[in-house]
KEKE-3310 file (N, C-alpha, C; in steps of 0.2 Angstrom, whole numbers, plus 5000, padded with zeros to 4 digits):
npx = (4860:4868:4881:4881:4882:4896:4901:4901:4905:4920:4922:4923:4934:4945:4943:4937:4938:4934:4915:4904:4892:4880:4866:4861:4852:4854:4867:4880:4883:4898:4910:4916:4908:4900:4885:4870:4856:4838:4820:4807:4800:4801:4814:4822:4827:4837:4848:4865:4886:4882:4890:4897:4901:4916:4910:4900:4889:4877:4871:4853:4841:4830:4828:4840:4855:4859:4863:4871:4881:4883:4873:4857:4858:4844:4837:4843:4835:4821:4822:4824:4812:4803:4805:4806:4793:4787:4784:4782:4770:4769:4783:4794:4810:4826:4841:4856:4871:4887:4901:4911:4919:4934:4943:4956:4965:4977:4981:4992:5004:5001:4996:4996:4999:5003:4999:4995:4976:4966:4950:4933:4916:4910:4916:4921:4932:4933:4932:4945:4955:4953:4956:4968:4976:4971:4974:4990:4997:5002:4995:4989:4975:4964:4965:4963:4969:4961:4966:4960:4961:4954:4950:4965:4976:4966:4963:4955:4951:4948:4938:4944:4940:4929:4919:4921:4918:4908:4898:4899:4894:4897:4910:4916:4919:4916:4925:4934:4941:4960:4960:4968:4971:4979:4988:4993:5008:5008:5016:5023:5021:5030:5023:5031:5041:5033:5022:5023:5033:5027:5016:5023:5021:5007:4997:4998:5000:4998:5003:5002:5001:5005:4996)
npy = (4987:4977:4984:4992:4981:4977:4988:4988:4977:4980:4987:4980:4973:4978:4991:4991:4981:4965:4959:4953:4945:4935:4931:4931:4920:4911:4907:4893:4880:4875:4866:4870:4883:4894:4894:4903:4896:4898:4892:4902:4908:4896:4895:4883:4882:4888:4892:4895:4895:4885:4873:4870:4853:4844:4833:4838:4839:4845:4846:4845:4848:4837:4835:4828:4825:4832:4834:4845:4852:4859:4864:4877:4891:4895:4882:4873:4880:4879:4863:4860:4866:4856:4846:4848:4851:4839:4838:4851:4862:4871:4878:4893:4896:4903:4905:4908:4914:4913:4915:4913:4899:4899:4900:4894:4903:4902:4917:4919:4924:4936:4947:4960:4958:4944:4928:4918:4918:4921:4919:4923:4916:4914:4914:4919:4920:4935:4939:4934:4940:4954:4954:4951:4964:4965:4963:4963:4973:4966:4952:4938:4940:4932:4916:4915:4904:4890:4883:4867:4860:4849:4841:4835:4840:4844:4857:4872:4885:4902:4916:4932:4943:4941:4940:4955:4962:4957:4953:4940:4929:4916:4914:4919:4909:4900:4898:4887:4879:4880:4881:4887:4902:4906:4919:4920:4927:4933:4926:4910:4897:4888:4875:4865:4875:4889:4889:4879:4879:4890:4881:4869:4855:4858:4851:4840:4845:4835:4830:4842:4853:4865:4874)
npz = (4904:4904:4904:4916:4925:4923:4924:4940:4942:4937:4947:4959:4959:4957:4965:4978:4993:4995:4995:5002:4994:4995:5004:5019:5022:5011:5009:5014:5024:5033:5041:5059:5057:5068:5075:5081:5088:5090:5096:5097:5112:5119:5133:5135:5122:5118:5110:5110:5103:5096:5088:5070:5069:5062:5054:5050:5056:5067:5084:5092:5104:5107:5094:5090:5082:5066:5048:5043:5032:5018:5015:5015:5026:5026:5022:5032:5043:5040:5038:5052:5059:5054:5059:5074:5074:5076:5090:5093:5093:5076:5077:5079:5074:5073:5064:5067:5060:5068:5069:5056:5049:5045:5028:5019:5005:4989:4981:4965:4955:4942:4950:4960:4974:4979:4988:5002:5010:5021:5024:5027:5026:5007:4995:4980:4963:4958:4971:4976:4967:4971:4985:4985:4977:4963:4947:4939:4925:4916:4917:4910:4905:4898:4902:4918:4928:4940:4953:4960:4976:4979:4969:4964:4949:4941:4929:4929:4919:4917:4911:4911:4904:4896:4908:4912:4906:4898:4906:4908:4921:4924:4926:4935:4945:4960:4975:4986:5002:5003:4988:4973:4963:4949:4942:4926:4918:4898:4892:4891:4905:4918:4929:4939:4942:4943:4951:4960:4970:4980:4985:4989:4999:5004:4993:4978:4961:4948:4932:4925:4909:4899:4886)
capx = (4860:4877:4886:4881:4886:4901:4907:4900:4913:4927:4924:4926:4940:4951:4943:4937:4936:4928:4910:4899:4886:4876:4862:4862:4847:4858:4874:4881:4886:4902:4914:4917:4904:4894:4878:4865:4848:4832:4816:4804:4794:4805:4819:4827:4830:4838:4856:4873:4891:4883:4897:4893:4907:4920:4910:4896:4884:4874:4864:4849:4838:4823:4830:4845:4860:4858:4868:4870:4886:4885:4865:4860:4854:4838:4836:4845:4828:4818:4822:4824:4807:4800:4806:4802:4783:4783:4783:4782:4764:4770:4788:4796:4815:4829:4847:4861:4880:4888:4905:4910:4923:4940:4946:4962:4965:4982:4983:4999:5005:5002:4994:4999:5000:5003:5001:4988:4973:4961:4944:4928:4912:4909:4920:4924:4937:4932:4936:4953:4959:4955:4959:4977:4977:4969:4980:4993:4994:5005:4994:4984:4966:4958:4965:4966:4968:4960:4967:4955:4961:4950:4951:4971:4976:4963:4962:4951:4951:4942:4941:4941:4937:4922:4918:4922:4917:4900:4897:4898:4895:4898:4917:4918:4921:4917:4932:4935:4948:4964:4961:4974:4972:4986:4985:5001:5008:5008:5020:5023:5023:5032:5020:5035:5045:5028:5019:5024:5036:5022:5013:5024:5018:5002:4996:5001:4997:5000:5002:4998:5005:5002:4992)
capy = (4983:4974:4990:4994:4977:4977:4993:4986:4971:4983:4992:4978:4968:4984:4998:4990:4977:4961:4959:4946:4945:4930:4934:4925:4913:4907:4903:4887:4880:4872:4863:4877:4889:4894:4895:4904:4892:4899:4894:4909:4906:4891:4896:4879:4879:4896:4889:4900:4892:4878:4872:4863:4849:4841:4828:4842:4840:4850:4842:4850:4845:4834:4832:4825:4826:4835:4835:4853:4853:4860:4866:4883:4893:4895:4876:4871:4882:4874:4857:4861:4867:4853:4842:4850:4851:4833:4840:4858:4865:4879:4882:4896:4896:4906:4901:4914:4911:4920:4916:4908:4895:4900:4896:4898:4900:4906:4920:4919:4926:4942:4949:4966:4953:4938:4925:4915:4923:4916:4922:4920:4913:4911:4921:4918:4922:4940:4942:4933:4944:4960:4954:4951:4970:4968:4960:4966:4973:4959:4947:4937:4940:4925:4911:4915:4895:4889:4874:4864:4856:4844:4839:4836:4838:4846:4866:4875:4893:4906:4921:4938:4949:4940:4942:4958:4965:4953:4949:4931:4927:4909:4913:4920:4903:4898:4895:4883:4879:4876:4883:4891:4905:4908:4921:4921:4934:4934:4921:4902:4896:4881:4874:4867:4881:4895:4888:4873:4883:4892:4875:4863:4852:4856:4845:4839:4846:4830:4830:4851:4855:4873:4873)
capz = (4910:4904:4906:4923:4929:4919:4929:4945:4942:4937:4953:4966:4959:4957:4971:4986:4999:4993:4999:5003:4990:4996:5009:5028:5022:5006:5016:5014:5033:5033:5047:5060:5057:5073:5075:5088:5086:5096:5094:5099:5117:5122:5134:5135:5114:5114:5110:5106:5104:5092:5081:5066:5068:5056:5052:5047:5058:5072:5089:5094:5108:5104:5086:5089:5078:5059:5043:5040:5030:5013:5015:5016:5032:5026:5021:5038:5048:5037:5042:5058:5061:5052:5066:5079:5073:5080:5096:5096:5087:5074:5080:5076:5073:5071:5063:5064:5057:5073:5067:5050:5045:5041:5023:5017:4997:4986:4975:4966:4949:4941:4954:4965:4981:4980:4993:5005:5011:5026:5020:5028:5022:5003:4990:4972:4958:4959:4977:4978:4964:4972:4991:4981:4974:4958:4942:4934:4917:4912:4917:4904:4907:4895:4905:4924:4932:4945:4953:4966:4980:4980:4962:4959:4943:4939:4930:4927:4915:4916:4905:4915:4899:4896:4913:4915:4900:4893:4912:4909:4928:4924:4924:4943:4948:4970:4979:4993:5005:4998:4980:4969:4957:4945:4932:4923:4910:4892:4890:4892:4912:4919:4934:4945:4944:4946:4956:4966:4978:4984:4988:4993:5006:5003:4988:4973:4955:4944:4924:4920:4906:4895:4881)
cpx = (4867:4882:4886:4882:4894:4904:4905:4906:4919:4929:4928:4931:4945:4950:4943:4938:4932:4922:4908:4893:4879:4872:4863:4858:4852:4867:4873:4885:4891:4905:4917:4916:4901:4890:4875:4858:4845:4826:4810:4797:4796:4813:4825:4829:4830:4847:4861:4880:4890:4888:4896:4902:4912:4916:4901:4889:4882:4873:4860:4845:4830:4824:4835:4852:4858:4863:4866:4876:4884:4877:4864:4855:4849:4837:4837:4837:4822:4816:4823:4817:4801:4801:4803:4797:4781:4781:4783:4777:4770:4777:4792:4804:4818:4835:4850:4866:4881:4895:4907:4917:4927:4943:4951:4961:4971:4980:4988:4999:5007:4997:4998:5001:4999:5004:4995:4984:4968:4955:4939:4920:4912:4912:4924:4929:4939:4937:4941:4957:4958:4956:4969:4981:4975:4976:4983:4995:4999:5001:4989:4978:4961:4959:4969:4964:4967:4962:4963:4960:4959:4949:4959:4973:4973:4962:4957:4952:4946:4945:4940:4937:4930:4920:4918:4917:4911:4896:4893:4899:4898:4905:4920:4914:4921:4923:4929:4940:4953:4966:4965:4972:4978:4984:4994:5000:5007:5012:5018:5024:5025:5028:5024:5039:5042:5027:5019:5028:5030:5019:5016:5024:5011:4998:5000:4999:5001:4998:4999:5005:4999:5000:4996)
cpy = (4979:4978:4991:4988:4975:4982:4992:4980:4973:4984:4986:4974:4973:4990:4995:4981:4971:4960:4954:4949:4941:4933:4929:4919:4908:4904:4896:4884:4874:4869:4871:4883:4888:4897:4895:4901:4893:4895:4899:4904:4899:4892:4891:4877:4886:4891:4894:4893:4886:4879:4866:4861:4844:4837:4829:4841:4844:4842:4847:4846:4842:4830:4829:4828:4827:4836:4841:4854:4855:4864:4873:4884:4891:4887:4874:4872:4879:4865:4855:4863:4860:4847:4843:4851:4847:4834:4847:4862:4871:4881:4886:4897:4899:4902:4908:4912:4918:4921:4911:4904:4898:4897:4899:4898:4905:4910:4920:4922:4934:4947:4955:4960:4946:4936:4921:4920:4921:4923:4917:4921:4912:4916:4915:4921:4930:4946:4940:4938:4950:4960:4955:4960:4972:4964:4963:4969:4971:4955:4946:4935:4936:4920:4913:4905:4894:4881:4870:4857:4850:4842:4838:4833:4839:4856:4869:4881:4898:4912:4929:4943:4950:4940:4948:4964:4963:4951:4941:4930:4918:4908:4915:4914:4904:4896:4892:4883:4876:4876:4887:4895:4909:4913:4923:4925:4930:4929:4912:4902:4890:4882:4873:4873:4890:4895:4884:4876:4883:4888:4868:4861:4854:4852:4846:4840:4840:4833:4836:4850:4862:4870:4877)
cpz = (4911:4907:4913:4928:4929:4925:4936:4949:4943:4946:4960:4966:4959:4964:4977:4987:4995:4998:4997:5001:4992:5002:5014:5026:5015:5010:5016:5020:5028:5040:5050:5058:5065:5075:5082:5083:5090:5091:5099:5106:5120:5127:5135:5128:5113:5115:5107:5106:5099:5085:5076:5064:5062:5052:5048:5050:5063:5078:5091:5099:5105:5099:5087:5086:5071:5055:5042:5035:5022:5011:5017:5024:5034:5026:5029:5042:5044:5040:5047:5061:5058:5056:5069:5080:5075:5087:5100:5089:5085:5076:5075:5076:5069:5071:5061:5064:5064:5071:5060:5051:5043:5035:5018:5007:4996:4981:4971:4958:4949:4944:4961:4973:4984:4987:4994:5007:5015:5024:5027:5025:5014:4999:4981:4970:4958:4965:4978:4975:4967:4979:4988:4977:4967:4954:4940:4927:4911:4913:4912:4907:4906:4900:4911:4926:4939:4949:4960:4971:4981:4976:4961:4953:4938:4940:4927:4926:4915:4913:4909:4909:4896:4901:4916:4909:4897:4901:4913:4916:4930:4924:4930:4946:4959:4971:4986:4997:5001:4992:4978:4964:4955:4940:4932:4918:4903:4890:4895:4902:4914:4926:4940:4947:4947:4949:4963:4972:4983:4988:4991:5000:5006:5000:4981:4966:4951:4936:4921:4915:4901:4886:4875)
residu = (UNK:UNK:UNK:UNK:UNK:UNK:UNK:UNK:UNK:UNK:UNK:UNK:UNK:UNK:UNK:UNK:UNK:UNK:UNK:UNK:UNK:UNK:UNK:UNK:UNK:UNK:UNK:UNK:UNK:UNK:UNK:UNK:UNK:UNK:UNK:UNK:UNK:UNK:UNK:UNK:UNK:UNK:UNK:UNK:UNK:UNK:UNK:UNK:UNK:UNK:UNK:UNK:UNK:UNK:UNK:UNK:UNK:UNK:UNK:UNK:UNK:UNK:UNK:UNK:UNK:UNK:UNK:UNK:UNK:UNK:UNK:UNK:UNK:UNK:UNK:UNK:UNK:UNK:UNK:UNK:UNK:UNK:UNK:UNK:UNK:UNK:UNK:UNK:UNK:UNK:UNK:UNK:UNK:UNK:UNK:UNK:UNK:UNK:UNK:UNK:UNK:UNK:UNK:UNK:UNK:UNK:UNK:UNK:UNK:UNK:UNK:UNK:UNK:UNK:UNK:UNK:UNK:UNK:UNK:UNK:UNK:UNK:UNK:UNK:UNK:UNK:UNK:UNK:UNK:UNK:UNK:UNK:UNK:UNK:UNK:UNK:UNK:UNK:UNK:UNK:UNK:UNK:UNK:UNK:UNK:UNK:UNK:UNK:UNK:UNK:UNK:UNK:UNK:UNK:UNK:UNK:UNK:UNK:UNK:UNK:UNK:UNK:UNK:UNK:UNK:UNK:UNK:UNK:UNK:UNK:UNK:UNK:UNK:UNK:UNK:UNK:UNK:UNK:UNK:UNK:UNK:UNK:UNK:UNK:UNK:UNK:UNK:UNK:UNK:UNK:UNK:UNK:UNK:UNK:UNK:UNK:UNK:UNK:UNK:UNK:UNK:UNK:UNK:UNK:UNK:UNK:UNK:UNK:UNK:UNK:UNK)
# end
């Protein structure tokens, strides 16, 4: 079982195309996804164009305004029918992503392609590496770093070898907007001089220093 995940891993960080693993009902809505909402036998609650807005919310008729922002599809129709039951026996309700949320993230290092990459819906460690062409074989594979946007100042390691090779899943690290993966070579890296070009103006990695 290890093995045939093992070279299932090989295959999509080096051969193809990253894929979206996650199912429609697991999807996590974000700012700027848009959603078609029907519910079934109702023509004035068949809705398109709804956009789940910055501030992460939906409106729907009846129900009002709903925090949808970090929840998944399925959950979302869930608690969308569970509304509506106040006023609509048994409703049945559909939730579909018609277009997703653009989210940018850096590849950079020792990487066939390095650069930025507007991705949509939900992609990991996995997929940045092989949108970027897959690593190169100077790069050191125990500690790829991931730097979060939304944490600065904060890195996180991941070990691709164990991951690739033990299929520790726990090391194909989520990505969000904003995020940085660096796999640097064999040798020592200095952070302003690697990586900061790339980022300046975008934010600021404070106090990294190499181990």
């Amino acid at each position: 079982m290890a093995s045939t995940l093992r070279t299932l891993l090989m295959a999509i960080i080096v051969f193809i195309t990253p894929i979206q693993l996650v199912t429609a009902a697991d999807y996590h809505l974000a700012p700027g996804d848009i959603l078609s909402i029907g519910v079934w036998g109702y023509e004035e609650l068949q809705l398109k164009q709804v956009i789940v807005r910055p501030d992460g919310k939906v409106s729907f008729p009846l129900v009002g305004e709903m925090k949808v922002e970090g929840i998944s599809t399925g959950d979302f129709t869930e608690g969308l029918m569970k509304k509506l039951s106040v006023y609509i026996k048994n409703p049945q309700v559909t939730v579909n992503v018609d277009k997703f949320h653009t989210t940018r993230i850096y590849v950079l290092g020792q990487v066939s392609k390095p650069g930025m990459y507007e991705i949509e819906r939900q992609h990991n460690l996995l997929d940045a590496i092989s949108m970027a062409g897959g690593y190169t074989k100077e790069a050191a594979k125990k500690k790829v770093m991931v730097l979060r946007k939304a944490e600065p100042g904060k890195v996180q390691t991941a070990n691709l070898i164990n991951l690739l090779n033990k299929a520790d899943l726990t090391q194909n690290y989520p990505l969000a907007d904003g995020d940085i993966v660096f796999l640097k070579d064999n040798g020592r890296i200095d952070f302003a001089r690697d990586i900061m070009p790339f980022v300046s103006g975008l934010y600021y990695v404070d106090n990294m220093k190499n181990d």
